[in-house]
Backbone atoms as SQL, in Angstrom:
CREATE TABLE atoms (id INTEGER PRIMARY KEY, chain TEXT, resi INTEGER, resn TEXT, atom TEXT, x REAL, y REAL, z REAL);
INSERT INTO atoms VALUES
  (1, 'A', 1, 'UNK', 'N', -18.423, -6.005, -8.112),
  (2, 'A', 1, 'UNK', 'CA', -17.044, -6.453, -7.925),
  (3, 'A', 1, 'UNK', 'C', -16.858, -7.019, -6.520),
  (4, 'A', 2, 'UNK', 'N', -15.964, -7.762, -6.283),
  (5, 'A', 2, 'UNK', 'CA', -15.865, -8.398, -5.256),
  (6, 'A', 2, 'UNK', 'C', -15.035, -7.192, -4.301),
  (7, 'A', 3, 'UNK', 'N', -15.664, -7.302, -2.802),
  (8, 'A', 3, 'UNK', 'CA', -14.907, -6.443, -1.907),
  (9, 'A', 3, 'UNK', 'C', -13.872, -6.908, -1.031),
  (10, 'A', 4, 'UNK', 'N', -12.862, -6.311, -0.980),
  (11, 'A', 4, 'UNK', 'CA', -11.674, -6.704, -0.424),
  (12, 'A', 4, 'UNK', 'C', -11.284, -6.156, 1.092),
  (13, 'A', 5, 'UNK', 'N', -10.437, -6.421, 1.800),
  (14, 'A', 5, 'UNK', 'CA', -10.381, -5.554, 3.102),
  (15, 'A', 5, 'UNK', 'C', -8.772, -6.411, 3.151),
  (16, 'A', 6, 'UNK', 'N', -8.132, -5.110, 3.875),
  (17, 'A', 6, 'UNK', 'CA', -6.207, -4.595, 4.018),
  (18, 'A', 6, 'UNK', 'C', -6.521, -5.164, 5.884),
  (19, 'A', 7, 'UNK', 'N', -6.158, -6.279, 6.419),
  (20, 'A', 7, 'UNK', 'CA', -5.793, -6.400, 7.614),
  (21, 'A', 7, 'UNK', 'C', -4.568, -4.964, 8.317),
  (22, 'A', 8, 'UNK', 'N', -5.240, -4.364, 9.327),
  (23, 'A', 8, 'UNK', 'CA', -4.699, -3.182, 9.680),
  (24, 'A', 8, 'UNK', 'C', -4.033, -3.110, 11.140),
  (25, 'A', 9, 'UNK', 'N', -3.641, -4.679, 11.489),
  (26, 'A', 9, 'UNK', 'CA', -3.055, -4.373, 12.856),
  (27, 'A', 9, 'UNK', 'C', -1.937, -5.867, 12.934),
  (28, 'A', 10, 'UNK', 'N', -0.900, -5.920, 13.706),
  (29, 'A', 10, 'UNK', 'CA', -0.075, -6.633, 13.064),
  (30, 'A', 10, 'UNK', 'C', -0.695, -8.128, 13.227),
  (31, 'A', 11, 'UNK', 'N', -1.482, -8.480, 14.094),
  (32, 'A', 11, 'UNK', 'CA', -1.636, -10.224, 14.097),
  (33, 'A', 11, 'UNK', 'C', -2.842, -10.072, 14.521),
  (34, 'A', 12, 'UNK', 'N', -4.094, -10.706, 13.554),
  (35, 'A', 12, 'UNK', 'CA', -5.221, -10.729, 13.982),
  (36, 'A', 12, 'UNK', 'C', -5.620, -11.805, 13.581),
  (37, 'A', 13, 'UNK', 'N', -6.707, -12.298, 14.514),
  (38, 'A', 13, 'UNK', 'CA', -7.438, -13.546, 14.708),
  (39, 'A', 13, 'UNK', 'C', -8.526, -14.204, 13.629),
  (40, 'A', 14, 'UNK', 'N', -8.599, -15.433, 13.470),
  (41, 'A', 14, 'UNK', 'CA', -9.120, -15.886, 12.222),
  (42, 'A', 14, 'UNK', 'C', -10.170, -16.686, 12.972),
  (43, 'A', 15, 'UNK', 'N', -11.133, -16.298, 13.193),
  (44, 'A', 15, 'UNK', 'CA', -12.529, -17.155, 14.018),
  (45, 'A', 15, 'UNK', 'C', -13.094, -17.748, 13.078),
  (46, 'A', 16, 'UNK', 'N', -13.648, -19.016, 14.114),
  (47, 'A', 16, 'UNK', 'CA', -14.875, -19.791, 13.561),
  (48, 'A', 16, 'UNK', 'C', -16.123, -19.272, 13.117),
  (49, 'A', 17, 'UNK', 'N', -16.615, -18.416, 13.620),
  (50, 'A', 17, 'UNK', 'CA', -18.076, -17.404, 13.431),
  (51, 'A', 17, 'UNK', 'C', -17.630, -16.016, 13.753),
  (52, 'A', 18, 'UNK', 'N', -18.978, -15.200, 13.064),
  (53, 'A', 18, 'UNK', 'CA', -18.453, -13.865, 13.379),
  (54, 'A', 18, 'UNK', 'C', -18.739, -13.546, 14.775),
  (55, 'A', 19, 'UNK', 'N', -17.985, -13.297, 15.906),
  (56, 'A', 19, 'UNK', 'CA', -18.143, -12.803, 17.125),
  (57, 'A', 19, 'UNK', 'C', -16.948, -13.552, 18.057),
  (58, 'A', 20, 'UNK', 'N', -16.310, -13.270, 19.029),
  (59, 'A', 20, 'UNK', 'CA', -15.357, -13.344, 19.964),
  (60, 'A', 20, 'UNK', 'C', -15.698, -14.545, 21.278),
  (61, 'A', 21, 'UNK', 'N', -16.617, -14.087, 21.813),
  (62, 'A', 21, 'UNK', 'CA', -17.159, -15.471, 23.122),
  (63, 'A', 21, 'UNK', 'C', -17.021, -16.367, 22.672),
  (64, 'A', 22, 'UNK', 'N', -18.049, -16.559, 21.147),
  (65, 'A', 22, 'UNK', 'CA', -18.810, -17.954, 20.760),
  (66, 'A', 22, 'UNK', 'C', -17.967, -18.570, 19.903),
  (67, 'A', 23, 'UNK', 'N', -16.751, -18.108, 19.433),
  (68, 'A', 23, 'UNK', 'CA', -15.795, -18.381, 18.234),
  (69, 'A', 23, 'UNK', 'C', -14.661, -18.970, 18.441),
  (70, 'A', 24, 'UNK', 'N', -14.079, -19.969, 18.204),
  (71, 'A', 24, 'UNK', 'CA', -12.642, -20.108, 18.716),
  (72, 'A', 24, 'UNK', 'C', -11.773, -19.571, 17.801),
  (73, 'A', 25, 'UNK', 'N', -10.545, -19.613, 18.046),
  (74, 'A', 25, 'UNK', 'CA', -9.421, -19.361, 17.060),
  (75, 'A', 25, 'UNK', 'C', -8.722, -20.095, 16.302),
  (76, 'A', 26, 'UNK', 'N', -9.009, -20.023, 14.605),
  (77, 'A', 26, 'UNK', 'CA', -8.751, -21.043, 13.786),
  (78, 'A', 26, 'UNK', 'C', -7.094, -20.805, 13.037),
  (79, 'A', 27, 'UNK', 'N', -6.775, -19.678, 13.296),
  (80, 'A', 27, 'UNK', 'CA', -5.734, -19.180, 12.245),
  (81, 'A', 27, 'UNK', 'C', -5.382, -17.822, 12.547),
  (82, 'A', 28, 'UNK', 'N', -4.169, -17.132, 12.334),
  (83, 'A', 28, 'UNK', 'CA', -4.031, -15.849, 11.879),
  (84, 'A', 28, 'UNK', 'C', -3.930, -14.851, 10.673),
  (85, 'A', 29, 'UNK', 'N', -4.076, -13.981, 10.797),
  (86, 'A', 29, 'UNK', 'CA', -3.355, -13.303, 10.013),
  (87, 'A', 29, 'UNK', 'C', -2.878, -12.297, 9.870),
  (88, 'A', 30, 'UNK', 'N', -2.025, -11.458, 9.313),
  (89, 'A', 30, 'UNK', 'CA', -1.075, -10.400, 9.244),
  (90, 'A', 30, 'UNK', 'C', -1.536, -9.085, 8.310),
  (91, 'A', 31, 'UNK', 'N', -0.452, -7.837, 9.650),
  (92, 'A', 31, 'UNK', 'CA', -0.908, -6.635, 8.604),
  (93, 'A', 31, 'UNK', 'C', -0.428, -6.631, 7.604),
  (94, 'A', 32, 'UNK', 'N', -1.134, -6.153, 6.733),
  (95, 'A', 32, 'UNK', 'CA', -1.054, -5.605, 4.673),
  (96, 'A', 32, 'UNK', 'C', -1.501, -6.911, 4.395),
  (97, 'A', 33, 'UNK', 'N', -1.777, -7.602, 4.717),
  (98, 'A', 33, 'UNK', 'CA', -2.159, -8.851, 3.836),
  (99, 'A', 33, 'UNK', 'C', -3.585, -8.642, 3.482),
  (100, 'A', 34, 'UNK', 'N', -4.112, -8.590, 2.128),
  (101, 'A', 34, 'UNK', 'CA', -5.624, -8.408, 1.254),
  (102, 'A', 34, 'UNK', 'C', -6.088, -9.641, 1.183),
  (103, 'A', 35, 'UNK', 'N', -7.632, -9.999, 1.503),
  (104, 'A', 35, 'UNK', 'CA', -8.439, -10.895, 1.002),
  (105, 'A', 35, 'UNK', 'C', -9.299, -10.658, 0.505),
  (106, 'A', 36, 'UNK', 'N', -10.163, -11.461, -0.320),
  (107, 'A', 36, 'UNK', 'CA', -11.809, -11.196, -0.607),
  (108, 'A', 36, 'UNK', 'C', -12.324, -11.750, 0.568),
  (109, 'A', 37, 'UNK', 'N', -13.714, -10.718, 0.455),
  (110, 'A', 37, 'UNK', 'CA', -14.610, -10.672, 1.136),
  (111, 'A', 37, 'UNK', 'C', -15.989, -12.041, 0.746),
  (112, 'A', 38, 'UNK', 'N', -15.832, -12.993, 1.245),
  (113, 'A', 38, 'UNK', 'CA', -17.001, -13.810, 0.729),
  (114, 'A', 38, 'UNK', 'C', -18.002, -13.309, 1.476),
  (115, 'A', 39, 'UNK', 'N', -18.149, -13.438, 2.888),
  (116, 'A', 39, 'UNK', 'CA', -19.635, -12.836, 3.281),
  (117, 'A', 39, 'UNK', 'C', -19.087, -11.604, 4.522),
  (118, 'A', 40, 'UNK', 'N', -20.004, -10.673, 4.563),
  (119, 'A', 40, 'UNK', 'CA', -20.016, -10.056, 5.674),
  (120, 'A', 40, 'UNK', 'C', -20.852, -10.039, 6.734),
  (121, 'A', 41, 'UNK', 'N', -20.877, -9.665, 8.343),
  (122, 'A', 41, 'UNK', 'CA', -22.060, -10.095, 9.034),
  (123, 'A', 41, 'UNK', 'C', -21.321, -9.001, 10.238),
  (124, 'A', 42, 'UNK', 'N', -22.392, -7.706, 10.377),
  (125, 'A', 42, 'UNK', 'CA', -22.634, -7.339, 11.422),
  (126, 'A', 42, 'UNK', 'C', -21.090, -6.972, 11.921),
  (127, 'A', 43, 'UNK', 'N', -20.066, -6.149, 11.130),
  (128, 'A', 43, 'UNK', 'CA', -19.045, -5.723, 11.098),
  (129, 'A', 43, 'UNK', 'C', -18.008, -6.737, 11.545),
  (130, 'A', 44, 'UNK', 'N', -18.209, -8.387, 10.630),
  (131, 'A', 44, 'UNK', 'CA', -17.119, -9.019, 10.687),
  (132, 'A', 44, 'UNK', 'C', -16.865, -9.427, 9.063),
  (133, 'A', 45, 'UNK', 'N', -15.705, -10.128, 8.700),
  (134, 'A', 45, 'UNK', 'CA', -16.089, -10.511, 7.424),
  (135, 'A', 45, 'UNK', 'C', -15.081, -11.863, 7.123),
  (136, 'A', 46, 'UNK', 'N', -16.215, -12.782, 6.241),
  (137, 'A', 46, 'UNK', 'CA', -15.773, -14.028, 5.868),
  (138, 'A', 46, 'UNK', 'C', -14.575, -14.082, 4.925),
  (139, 'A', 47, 'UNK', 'N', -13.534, -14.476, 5.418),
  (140, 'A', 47, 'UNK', 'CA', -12.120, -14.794, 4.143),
  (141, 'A', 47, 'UNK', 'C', -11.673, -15.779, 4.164),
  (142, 'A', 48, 'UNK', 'N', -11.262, -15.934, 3.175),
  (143, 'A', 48, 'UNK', 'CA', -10.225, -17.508, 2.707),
  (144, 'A', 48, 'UNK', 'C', -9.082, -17.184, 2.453),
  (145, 'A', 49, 'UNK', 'N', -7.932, -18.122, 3.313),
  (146, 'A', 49, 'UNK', 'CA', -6.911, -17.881, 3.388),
  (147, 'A', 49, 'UNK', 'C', -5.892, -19.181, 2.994),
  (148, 'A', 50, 'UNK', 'N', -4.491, -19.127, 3.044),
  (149, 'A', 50, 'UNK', 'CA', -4.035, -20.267, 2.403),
  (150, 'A', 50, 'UNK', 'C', -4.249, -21.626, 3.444),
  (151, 'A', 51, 'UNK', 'N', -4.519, -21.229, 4.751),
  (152, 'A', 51, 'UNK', 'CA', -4.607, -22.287, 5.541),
  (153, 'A', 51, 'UNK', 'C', -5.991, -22.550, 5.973),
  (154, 'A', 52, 'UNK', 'N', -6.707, -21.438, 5.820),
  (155, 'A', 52, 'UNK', 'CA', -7.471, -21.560, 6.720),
  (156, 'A', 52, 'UNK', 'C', -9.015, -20.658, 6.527),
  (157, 'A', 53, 'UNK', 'N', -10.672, -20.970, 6.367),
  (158, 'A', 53, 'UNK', 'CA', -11.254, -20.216, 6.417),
  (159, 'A', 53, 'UNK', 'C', -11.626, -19.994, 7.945),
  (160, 'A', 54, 'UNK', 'N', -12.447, -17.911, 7.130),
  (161, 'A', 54, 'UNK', 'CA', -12.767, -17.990, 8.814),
  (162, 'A', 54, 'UNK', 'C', -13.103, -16.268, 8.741),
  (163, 'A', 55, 'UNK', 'N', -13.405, -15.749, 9.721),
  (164, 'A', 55, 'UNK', 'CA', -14.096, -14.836, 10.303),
  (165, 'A', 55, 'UNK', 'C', -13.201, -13.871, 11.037),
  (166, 'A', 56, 'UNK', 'N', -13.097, -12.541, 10.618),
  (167, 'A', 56, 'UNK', 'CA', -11.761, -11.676, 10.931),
  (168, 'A', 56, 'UNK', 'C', -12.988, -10.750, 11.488),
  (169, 'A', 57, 'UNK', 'N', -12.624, -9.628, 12.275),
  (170, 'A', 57, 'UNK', 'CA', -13.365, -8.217, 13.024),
  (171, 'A', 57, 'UNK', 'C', -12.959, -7.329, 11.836),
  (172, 'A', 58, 'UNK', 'N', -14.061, -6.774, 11.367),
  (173, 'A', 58, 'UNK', 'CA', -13.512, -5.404, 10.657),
  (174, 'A', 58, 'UNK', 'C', -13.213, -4.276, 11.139),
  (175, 'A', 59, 'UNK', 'N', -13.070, -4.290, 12.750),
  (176, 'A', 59, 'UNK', 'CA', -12.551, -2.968, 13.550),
  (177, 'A', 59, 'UNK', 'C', -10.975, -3.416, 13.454),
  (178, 'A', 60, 'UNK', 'N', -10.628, -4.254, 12.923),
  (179, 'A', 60, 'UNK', 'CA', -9.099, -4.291, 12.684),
  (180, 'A', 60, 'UNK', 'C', -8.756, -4.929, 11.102),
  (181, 'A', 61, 'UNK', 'N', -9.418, -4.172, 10.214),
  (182, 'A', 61, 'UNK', 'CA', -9.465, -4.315, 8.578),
  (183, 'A', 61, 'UNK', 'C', -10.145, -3.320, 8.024),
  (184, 'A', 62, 'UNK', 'N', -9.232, -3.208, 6.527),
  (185, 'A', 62, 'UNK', 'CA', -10.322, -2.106, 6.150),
  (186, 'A', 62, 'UNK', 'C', -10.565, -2.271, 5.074),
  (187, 'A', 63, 'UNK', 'N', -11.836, -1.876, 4.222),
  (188, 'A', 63, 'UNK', 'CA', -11.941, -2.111, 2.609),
  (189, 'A', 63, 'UNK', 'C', -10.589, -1.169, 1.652),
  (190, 'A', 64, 'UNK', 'N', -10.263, -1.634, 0.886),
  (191, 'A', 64, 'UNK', 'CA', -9.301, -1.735, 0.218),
  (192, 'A', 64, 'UNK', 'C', -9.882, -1.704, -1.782);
């Protein structure tokens, strides 16, 4: 089944790649809002959103 993750802090960042230095900021998104998980990497994870793909921290998301 596909894995999902609950954004858990009120405005978090929607990166280009998984990691912070090397990533810019493509988008946000908001707490309670659920996505699928397309890929994961090294405690970040790939989602698609209505605006925007991209790369969220899973220290501020949780599986759902």
């Amino acid at each position: 089944t596909q894995m999902k993750v609950e954004v858990t802090t009120d405005s978090l960042r929607v990166r280009t790649g998984p990691g912070v230095d090397d990533f810019k900021q493509v988008g946000s998104v908001t707490k309670g809002e659920v996505f699928d998980v397309i890929q994961a990497y090294d405690g970040w994870y790939f989602i698609e959103t209505d605006g925007v793909d991209g790369w969220i921290s899973g220290e501020y998301a949780k599986e759902v």
